[in-house]
N, C-alpha and C positions, 0 to 999 in steps of 0.2 A: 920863956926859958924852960918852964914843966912841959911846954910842948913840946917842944927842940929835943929835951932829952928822952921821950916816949919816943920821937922816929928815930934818932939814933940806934933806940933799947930793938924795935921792930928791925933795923937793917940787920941789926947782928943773929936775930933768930933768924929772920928768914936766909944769910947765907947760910948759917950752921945749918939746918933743915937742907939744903940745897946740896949743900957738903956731904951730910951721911947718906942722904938718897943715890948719889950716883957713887957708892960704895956698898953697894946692896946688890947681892949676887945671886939669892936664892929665888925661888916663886912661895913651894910650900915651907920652908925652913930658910932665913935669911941670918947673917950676924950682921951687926950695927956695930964699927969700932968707934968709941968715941973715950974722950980722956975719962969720962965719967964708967964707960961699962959697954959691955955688947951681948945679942940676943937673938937668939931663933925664936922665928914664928911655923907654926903646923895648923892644922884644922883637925879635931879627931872626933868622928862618925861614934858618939857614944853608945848607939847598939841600933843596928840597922833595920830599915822599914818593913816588915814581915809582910803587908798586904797592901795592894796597889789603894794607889789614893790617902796612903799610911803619911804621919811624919814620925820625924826621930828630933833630938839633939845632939845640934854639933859646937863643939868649942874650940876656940882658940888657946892653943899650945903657945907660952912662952916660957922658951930655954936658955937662961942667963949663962952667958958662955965667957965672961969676966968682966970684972966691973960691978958699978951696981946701977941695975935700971931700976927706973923708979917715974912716977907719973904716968901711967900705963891710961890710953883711952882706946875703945875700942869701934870700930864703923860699921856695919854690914850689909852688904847688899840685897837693897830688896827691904833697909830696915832694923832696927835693931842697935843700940847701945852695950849688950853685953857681954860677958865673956862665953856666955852659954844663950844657944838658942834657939829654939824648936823651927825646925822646917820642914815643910815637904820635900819630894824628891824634885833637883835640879841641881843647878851648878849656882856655888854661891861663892862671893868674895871678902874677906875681910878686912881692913888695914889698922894697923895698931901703931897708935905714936906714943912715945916717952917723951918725955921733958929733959930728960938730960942723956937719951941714946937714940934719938932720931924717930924713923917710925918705917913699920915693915907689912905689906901685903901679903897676902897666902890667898891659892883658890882652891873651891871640893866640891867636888862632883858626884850630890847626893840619889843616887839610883834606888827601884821599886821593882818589886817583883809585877810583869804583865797584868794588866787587868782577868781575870776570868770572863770568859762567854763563852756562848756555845756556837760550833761552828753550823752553819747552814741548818737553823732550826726550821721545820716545817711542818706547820700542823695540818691534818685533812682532816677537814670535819667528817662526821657520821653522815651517811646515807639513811635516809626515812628506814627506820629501827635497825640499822647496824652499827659496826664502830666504827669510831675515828683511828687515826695514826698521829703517832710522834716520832716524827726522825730527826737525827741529826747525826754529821759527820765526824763530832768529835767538841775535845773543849781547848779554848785555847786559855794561855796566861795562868796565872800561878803557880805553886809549886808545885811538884811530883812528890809523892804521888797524893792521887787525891780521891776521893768518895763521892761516887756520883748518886742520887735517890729521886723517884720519881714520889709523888706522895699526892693523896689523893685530898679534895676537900677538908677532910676530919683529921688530916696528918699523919694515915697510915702510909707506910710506906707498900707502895706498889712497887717499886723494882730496884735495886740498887747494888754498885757494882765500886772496887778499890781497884783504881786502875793507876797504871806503872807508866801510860802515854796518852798523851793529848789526841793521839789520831783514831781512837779504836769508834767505830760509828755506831749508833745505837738508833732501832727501829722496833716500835711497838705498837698494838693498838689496846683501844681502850674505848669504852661505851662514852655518849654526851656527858661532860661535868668537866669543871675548874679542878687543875693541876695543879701541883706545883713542882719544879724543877731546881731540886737541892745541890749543890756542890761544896765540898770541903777539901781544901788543901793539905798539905803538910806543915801551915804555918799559923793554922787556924783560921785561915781565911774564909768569909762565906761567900757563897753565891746563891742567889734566890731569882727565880723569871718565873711568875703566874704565867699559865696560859689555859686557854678553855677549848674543847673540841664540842661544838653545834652540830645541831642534827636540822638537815632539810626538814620540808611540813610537811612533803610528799613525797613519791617517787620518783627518779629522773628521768622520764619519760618523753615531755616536749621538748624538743629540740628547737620547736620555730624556724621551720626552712618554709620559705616563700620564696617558690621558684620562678621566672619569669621567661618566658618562650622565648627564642630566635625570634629576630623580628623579621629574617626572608628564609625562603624554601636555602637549606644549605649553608646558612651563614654562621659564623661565627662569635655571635653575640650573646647566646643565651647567659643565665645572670641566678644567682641563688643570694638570700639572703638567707643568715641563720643565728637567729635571737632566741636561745636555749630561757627557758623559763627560770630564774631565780627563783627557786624553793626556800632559801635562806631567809625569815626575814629581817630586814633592815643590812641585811648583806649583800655585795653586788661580788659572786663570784666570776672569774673569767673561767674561760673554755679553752681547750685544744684542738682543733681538727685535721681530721686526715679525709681527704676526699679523694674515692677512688672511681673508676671507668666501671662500664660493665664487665669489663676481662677484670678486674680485682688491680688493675693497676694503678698506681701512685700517682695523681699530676696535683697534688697541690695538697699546700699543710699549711698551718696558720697557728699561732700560737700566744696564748698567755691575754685574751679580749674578751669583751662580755659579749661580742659578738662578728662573725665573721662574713666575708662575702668573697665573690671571682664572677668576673662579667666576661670573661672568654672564651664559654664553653658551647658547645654546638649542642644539636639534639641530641637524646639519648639520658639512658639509667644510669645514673650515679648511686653511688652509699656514701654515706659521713658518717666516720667514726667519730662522735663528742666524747673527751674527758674533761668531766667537772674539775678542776685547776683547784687545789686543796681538798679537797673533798675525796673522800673515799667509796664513790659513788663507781657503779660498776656502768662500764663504758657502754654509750647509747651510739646503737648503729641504726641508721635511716636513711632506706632509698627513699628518691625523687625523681622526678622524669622534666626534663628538659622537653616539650614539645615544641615544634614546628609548624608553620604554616604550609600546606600543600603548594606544591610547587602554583607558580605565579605563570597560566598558560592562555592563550588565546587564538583562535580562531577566526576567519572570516568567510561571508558567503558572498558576492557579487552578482548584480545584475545589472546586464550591460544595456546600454541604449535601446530603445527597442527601436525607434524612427532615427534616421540619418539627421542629425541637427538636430536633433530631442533635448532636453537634459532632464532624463527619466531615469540615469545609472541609478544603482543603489549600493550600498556596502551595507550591509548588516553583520555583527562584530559576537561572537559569543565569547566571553569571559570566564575564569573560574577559578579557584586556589588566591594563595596571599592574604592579605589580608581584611579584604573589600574596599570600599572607598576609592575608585579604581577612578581614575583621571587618565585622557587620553590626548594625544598631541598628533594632529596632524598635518603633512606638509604643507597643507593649505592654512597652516590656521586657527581651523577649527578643534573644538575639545569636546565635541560632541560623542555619544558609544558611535554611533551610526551614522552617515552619511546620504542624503535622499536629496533625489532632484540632481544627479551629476549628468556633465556630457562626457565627450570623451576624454581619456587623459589616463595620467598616470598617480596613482593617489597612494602613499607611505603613513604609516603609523605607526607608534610606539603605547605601552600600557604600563602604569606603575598605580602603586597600590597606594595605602595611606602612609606605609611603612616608607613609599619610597622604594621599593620592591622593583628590580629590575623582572618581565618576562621572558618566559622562553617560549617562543622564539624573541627574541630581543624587540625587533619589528616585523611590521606585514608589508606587500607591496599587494599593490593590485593594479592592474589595467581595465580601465571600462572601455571596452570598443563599443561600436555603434555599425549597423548595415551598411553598407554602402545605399547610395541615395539608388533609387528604384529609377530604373532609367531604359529607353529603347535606341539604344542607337545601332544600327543594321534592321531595321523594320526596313519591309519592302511595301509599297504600293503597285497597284496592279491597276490601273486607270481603264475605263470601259471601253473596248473597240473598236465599235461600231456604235454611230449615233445610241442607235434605239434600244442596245442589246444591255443588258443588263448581267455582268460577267468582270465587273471590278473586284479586285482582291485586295484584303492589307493583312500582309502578313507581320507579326510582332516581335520581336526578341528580348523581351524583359530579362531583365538582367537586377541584381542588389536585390535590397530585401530580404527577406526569408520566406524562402520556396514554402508549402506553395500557392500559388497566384488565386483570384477570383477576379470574372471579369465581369466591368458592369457597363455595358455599349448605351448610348442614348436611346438606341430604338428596342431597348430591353435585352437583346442577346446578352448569351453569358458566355461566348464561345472566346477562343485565346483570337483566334483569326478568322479573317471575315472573306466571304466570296458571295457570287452571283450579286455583286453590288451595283447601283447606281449611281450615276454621277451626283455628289455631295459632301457635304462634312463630317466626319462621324467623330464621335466620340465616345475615349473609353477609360472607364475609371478603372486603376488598377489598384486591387489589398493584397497583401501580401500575409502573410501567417501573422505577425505583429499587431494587423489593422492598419500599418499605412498603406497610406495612399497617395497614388501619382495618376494623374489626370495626362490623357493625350488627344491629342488633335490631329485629323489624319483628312486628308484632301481627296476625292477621289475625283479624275477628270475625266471627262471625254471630247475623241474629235468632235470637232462641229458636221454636221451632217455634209455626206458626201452628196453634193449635187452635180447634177449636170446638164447642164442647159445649153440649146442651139445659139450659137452667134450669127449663121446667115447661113439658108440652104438653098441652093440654085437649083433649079426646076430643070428637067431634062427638056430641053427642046429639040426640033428640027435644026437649030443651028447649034447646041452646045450641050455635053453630060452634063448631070449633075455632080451635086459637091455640099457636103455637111460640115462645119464649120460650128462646134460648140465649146464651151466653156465649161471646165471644172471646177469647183470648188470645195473646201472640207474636204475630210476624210483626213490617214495621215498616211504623212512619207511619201513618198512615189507612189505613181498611177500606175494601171495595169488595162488596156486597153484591149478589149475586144469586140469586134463588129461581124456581123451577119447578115445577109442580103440574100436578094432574090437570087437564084440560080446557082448557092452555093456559096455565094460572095463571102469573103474572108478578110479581114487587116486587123492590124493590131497599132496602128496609130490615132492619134486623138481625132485628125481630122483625114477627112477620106476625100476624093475626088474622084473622078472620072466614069461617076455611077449614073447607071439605070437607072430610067424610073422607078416607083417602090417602094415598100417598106425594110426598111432597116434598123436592125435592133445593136443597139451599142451597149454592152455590159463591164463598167468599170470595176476596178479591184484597187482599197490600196496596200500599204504594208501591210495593216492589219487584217487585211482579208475579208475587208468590210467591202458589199458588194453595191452597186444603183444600175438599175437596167430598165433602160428607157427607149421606144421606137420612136423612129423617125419614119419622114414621108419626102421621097424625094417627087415631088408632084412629073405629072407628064403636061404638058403646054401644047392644046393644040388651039386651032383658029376657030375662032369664034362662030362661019361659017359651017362648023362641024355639024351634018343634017342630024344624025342622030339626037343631039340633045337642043338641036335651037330652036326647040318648041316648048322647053320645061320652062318653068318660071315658079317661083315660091312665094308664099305668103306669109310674111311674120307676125307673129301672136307675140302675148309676153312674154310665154312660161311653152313656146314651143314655135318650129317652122313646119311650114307645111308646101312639099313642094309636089309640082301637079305636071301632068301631061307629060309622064318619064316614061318612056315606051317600053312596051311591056316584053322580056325576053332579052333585053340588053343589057339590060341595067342590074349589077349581081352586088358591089357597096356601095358604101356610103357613111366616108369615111368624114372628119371633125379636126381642122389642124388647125394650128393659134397660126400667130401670123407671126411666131419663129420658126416655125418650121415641123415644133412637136406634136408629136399626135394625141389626140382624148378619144378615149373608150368613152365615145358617147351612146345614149338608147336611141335606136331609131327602126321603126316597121314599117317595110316596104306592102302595100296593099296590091292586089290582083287588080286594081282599076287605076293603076298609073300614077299612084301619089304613095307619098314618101313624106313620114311625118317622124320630123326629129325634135325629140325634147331637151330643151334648153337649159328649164332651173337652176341647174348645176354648175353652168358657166357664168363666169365672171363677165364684168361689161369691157368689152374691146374688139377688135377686129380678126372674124376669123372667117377660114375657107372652109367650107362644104364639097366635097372630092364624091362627083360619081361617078362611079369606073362599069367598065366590063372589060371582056379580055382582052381588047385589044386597045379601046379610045379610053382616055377619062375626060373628065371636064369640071373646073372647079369654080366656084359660084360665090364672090366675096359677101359675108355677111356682119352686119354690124350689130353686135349684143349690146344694146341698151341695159 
């Protein structure tokens, strides 16, 4: 039942609570009507926050506007049970409940004057035995107006100034030592920032640029590196740079690093202007030189075949500029400088460096020729005449090579062409200006001996002329026939008829002018009864005949013909005592006549040479 009536006792507060809340019209000042009483709430800033990061107290206003309130509790945001209560600066809320008039929020929005600082403060330290700097743009936050003091270690005041604005800029210098940087407001606020200005150990003088060449004649790559010495110690200041051309022009700045670089400059004199970044060090200007490799060029010399089908070419390559290390590529292949032992052809190269370096010329060509092969074609031969004559020619026409010639014949001549030759082989080695050699072979012929011999010669008799009837052979081309005879006799064919007893000389010709002249005997045939000689009779020895009882005054030759009909110049001495002794030796073994004549008979005497 004690329970029963405790929820009852809670419904009835909680709607009454529910009641005067949604009859609450103010934020910062509310009335509560209730049968008991009503009441405004306020928040009042009891004296506001003079310096940033400051608090004050604020309280809550209760204004009984009829009735009576009474049981008064108080909430606040952020904290807080009381009527009064110190806060910093922000927005804070209150709510206030009565016991018998409801209960009322209010909110206050406790503000501070801006912090104090200074704006863009920047210290430069000292340069080996000068001074440093302190700048700054101005102060911001607190009130106006306010006192600004620079003050040194001991707390003298080194500089100080009552200023009416936050923007006025302030720039000083001052030797190495600890600052300090005073400010006062108009509300009593302070402001205090130590700071120190450091002195380098030395002077600024290294800049640290290591420059790095173009790595091809003309290229674009050269490269600076610039690591400026920290004189500071235990301080790592940055640098600014300004790099300029040799015309004084601008192509590159770099700003606020302990160290700088640009990989895209070609050869040539640069400057860099360094400023030590804080520092009050006086600006280090330093040329450098970007060098280059001498241009990347090459040369070649060629030597051409010296024998037809050789492979004696050569390429020898001369080189220079870039950056050595020179690797070469050619269309064969090979990566050699020089090429040795080539034949003929066409041979291309290129040259790059270690860089990679293209040359100028870019590539080489080259052609190796070679002579044409040593050769005679239009030589003449002059083949020998006549049998015996020695009058053959070879004429040459060397051709290829390299003029001029040396001749070397087998039988030692040195001569280019050959005459008064014999029929043989010759040969002839030919050099040429190079040293080769070509070897020829050259035929020299002749006709076969013109001969000419009897086929059958018919004896002039009482019943019939004679008639010569021979045979030619050798010689060349066409015959040339001439004959001669007693009493003027004349022909010019091979075989003759209708002759006289006698000697007859037939002298052949052929094309070549090669002549054979040889007599004939056309015997005279009388009868055996002849008085005159049917008394002679001969005796034969080995090596001679000997013919006897040949009447003395008749008898004028005595003459020797084979038994074709031709005649031999044979020796024979007719003696004053009737004999006639012919020698033999000479003749071959066969059958021949013995012819003794006078002026009018002859008579011929068969003889057989054993």
């Amino acid at each position: 039942m004690k329970n029963l009536n405790l929820f009852v006792l809670f419904l009835i507060q909680f709607f009454l609570i529910e009641s005067l809340q949604l009859n609450a019209k103010e934020m910062n000042s509310s009335e509560c009507k209730s049968p008991q009483g009503t009441f405004k709430l306020s928040i009042q800033e009891l004296s506001p926050i003079r310096c940033f990061n400051g608090a004050t107290n604020l309280k809550a206003l209760i204004t009984v506007t009829s009735g009576t309130v009474t049981g008064l509790l108080y909430s606040w945001s952020g904290g807080g049970n009381t009527q009064t209560i110190l806060k910093f600066a922000g927005t804070y809320t209150v709510t206030v409940t009565s016991t018998n008039s409801g209960s009322k929020t209010a909110s206050y929005t406790l503000t501070e004057p801006d912090e104090i600082t200074i704006s863009e403060l920047e210290i430069k330290d000292a340069c080996y035995g000068g001074y440093g700097q302190v700048k700054l743009q101005g102060v911001n936050g607190g009130v106006l107006p306010i006192t600004f003091f620079i003050l040194n270690s001991q707390g003298q005041i080194l500089y100080s100034a009552f200023l009416f604005s936050n923007k006025i800029p302030y720039m000083g210098n001052y030797p190495p030592g600890k600052y300090k940087i005073k400010i006062n407001d108009s509300n009593g606020c302070l402001f205090i920032e130590d700071i120190e200005i450091k002195s380098t150990t030395k002077a600024f003088t290294n800049a640290g640029i290591v420059p790095s060449p173009v790595s091809c004649y003309q290229s674009i790559d050269g490269k600076y590196v610039s690591t400026p010495e920290q004189i500071i110690p235990g301080v790592t200041k940055n640098f600014d740079w300004v790099l300029k051309d040799v015309n004084g022009i601008i192509i590159d700045t770099d700003c606020c690093n302990p160290s700088s670089s640009k990989d895209d400059l070609k050869a040539g004199t640069y400057t860099l202007e360094i400023t030590m970044d804080q520092c009050l060090c006086p600006k280090l200007v330093k040329s450098f030189t970007i060098t280059q490799p001498t241009q990347l060029v090459f040369s070649g010399q060629k030597t051409d075949v010296d024998c037809f089908s050789n492979a004696t070419g050569n390429i020898i390559l001369t080189t220079s500029g870039g950056n050595g290390g020179y690797k070469y590529e050619w269309n064969t292949g090979a990566t050699s400088k020089d090429l040795i032992g080539l034949k003929i052809g066409s041979y291309h190269v290129s040259v790059t460096d270690s860089k990679n370096c293209k040359s100028n010329p870019s590539s080489l060509s080259f052609t190796i020729n070679q002579p044409d092969i040593i050769e005679n074609s239009g030589f003449v031969i002059k083949d020998v005449l006549c049998f015996s004559q020695r009058n053959g020619e070879i004429i040459q026409n060397i051709k290829g090579g390299i003029s001029p010639y040396s001749y070397s014949w087998i039988d030692g001549s040195q001569l280019a062409n050959r005459d008064q030759l014999l029929k043989g082989m010759y040969s002839c080695k030919i050099t040429d200006k190079n040293k080769c050699i070509s070897n020829f072979n050259y035929m020299v012929n002749k006709p076969k001996e013109l001969i000419q011999s009897v086929d059958t010669i018919l004896p002039y008799t009482s019943m019939q002329k004679g008639a010569i009837n021979i045979d030619v052979t050798g010689g060349f081309g066409q015959y040339f026939f001439d004959w001669s005879g007693p009493n003027g006799y004349k022909a010019s064919s091979e075989d003759i008829f209708d002759l006289m007893h006698g000697d007859y000389t037939m002298s052949i010709q052929d094309e070549n002018g090669c002549v054979n002249e040889k007599k004939y005997n056309v015997p005279l045939l009388t009868s055996a009864s002849n008085d005159e000689f049917k008394s002679v009779y001969y005796i034969q020895y080995s090596d001679r005949i000997l013919f006897k009882n040949i009447p003395i005054g008749h008898t004028n030759a005595a003459r020797v013909i084979k038994a074709d009909g031709s005649l031999i110049q044979g020796s024979s001495v007719l003696y004053s005592n009737g004999e006639l002794q012919m020698d033999t030796k000479h003749l071959s073994s066969g059958i021949y006549f013995v012819q003794l004549s006078n002026l009018t008979h002859s008579y011929s005497f068969k003889v057989n040479i054993f």
